[in-house]
C-alpha positions in Angstrom: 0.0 0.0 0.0 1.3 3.5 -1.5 0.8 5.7 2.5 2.8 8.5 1.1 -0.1 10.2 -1.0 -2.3 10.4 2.7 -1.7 12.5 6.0 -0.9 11.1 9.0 -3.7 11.4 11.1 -2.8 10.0 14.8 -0.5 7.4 16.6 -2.2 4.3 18.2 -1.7 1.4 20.4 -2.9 -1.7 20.3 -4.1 -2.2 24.2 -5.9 -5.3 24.0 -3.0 -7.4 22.9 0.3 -6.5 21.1 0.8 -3.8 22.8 2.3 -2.6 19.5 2.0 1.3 18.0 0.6 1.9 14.5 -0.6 4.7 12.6 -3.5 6.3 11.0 -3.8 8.1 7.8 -6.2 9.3 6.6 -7.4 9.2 2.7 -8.7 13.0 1.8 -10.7 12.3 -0.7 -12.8 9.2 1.1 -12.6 10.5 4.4 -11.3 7.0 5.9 -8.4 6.5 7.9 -6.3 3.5 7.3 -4.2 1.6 9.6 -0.4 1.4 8.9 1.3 -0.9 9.2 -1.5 -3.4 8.2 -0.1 -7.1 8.9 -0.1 -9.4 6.6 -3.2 -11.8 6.5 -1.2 -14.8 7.7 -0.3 -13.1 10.3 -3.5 -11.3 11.4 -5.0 -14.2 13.5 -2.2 -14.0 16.1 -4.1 -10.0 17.2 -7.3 -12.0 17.7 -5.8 -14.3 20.7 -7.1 -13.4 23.6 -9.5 -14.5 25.7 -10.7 -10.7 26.1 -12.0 -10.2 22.6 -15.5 -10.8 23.3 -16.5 -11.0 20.1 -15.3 -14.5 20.0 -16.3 -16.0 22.9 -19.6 -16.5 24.9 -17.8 -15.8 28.4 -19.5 -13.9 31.2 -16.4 -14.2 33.5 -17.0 -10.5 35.1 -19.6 -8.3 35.3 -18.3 -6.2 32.3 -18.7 -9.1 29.9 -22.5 -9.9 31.8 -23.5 -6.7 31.0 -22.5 -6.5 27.4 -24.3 -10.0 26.5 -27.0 -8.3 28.0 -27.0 -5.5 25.9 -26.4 -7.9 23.2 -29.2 -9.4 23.7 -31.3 -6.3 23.1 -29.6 -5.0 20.2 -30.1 -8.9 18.2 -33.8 -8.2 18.4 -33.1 -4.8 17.4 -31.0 -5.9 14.4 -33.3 -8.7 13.5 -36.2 -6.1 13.5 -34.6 -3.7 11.3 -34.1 -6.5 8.6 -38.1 -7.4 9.1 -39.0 -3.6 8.2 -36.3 -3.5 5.7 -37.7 -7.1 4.2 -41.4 -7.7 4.7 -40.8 -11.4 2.9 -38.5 -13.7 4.4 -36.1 -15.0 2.4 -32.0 -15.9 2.4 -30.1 -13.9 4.8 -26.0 -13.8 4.8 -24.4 -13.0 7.9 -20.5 -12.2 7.2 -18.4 -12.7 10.2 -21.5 -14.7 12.4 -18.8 -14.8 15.8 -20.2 -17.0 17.6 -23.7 -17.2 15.8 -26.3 -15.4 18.0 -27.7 -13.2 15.2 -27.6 -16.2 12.8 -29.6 -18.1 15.7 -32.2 -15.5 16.2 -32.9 -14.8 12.2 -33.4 -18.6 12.1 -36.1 -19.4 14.5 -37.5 -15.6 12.6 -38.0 -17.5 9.7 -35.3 -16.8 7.6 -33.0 -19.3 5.6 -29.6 -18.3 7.1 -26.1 -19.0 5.9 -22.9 -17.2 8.0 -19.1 -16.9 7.4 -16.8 -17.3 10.2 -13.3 -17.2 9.6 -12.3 -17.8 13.6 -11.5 -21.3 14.6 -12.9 -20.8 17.9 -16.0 -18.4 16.9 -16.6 -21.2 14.2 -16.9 -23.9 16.6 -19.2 -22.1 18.7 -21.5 -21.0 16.1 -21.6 -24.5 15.2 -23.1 -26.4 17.8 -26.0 -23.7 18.3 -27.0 -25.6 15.1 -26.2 -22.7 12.5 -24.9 -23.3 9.2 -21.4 -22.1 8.3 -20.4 -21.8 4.5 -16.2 -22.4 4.0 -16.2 -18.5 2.1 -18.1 -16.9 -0.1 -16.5 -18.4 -3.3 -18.6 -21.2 -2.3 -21.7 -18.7 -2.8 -23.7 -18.3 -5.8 -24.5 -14.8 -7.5 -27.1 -13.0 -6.4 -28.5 -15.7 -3.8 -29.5 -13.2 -0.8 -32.1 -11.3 -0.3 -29.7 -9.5 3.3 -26.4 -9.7 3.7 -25.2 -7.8 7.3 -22.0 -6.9 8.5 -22.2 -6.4 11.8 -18.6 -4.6 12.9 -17.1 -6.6 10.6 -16.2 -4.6 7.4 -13.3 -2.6 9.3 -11.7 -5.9 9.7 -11.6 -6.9 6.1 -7.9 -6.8 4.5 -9.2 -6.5 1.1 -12.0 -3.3 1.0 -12.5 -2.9 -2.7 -12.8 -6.9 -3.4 -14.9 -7.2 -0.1 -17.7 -4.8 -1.6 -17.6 -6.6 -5.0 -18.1 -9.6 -3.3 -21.4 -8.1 -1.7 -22.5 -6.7 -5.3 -22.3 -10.5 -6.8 -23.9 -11.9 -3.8 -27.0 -9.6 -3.3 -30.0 -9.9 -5.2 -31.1 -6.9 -7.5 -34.0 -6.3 -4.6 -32.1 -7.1 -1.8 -30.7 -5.1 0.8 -27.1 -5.0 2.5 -26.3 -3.8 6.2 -23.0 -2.4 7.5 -22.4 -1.7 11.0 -18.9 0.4 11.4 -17.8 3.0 14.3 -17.9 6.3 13.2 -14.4 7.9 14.3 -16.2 11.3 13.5 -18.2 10.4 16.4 -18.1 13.1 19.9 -16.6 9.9 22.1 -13.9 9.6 19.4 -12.8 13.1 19.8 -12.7 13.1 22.8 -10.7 9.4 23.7 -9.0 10.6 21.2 -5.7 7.6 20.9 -7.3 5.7 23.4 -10.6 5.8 21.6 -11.0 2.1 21.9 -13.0 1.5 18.6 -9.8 2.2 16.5 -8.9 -1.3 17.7 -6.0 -1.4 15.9 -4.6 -3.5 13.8 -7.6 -6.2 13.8 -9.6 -2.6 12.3 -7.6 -1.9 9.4 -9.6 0.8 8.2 -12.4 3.2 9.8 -15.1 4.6 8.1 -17.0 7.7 7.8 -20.5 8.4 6.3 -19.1 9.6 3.5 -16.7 6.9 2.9 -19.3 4.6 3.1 -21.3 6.2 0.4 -18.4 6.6 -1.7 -17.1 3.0 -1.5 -20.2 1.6 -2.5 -20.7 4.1 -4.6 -18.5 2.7 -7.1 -20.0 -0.8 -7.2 -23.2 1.2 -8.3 -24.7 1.0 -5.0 -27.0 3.8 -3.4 -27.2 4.5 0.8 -30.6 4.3 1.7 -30.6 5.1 5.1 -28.4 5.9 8.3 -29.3 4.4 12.0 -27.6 5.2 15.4 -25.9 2.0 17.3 -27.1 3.6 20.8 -25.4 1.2 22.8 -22.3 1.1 21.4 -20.9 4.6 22.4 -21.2 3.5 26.3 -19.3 0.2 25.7 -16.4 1.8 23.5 -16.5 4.7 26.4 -16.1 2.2 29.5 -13.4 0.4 27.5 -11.4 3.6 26.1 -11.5 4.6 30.1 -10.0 1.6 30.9 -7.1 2.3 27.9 -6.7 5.9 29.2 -6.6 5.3 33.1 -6.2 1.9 33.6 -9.7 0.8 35.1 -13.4 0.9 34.0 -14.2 3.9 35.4 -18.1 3.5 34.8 -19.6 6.7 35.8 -17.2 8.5 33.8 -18.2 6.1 30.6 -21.3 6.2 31.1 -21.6 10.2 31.3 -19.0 10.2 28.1 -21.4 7.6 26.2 -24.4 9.5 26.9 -23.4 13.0 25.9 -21.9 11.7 22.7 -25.4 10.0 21.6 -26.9 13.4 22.6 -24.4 15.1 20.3 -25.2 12.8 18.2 -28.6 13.7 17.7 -27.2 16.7 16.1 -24.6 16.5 14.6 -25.8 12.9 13.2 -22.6 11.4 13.9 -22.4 8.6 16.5 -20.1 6.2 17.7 -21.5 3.6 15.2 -23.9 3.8 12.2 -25.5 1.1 10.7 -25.8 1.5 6.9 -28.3 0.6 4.9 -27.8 -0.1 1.1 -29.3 -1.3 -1.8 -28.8 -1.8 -5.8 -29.5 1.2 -8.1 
């Protein structure tokens, strides 16, 4: 990747495992910053080992990790109701990057015909026994088989961006609909974390997105944004956890307060800590 052509945006440190520093830059013209050095993708799995990305695992060991399947909980049926408005027939659904397969799990006993891709060992065996199905990659796919295909924080971990969108293009049906879930590092709670804004996540987020960059992006695989909905929750977990990265504990009250002033910011200025996007075919 040619980084010269882009600004430097900040310095950031991987606190959830490496403990290594990268860099962002940021791409002018997309509004997206862009993590550098990315690793290679043979070597990307060994930034995902670690019994604290919680993404991966279905472990309620404190009362952090209680409280965020809690929340999880909520936000599935949340999700899954969104699709339903979005889709008033039930059809194929494609999760990319199911984890541990709760969202596959709930769209399935919905109604809908539900394939996911899972590229974690140890997500992959989870998913698995909850009875979901699990497709090898989506080479294995057929064009235009899905009537939804959702991304849910999954995008910003993809190593290839422009072949990843393709790949939704030739997948989707002309009627269907696509959902992206992404932090928004034009969000108040990024401001203000700042290099410990704990959704840069760096380097398993390789790249982090803007509204426009979205729209751009898929703008080029002829591909129109719909719509834009707020992730409420998610600005109070990425809070609580950038406190922990910028003091060294939880500090709840303070994430909390941080969390809810930047959802009341976001109100607006229509920028919050995570958008989901909604897109369709032209």
């Amino acid at each position: 990747m040619d980084i010269s052509k882009h600004k430097q945006y900040i310095s950031v440190k991987d606190n959830s495992v490496s403990k290594e520093n990268f860099e962002l830059y940021r791409d002018e013209s997309l509004d997206l910053l862009i993590t550098y050095p990315q690793p290679k993708e043979e070597e990307l799995g060994k930034y995902y080992e670690s019994d604290d990305y919680i993404s991966h695992t279905d472990g309620k060991r404190s009362m952090f990790e209680k409280s965020y399947h809690f929340v999880k909980g909520i936000a599935l049926k949340n999700k899954l109701q969104l699709i339903n408005d979005l889709q008033k027939e039930k059809g194929k659904l494609l999760d990319i990057g199911a984890g541990t397969g709760e969202f596959l799990m709930v769209a399935k006993e919905n109604g809908w015909q539900t394939t996911g891709i899972e590229p974690s060992d140890k997500a992959r065996n989870i998913a698995l026994k909850k009875g979901v199905f699990l497709a090898d990659s989506l080479a294995d796919l057929e064009d235009h088989s899905f009537d939804v295909i959702s991304m849910w924080h999954v995008l910003e971990h993809v190593p290839n961006l422009e072949n990843q969108i393709k790949e939704l293009k030739r997948l989707l049906k002309p009627t269907g609909t696509i959902l992206i879930a992404v932090p928004n590092f034009n969000s108040y709670d990024a401001k203000y974390y700042k290099e410990f804004w704990a959704a840069y996540d760096v380097p398993r987020h390789l790249w982090h997105f803007s509204k426009t960059a979205i729209e751009k992006l898929f703008d080029k695989q002829n591909m129109n944004l719909e719509d834009i909905k707020p992730m409420w929750f998610d600005s109070f977990y990425v809070s609580l956890l950038s406190e922990k990265y910028k003091t060294g504990k939880m500090n709840f009250i303070s994430g909390f307060f941080i969390g809810l002033i930047s959802n009341v910011s976001g109100l607006f200025k229509k920028e919050f800590s995570s958008h989901i996007y909604v897109l369709k075919n032209k």
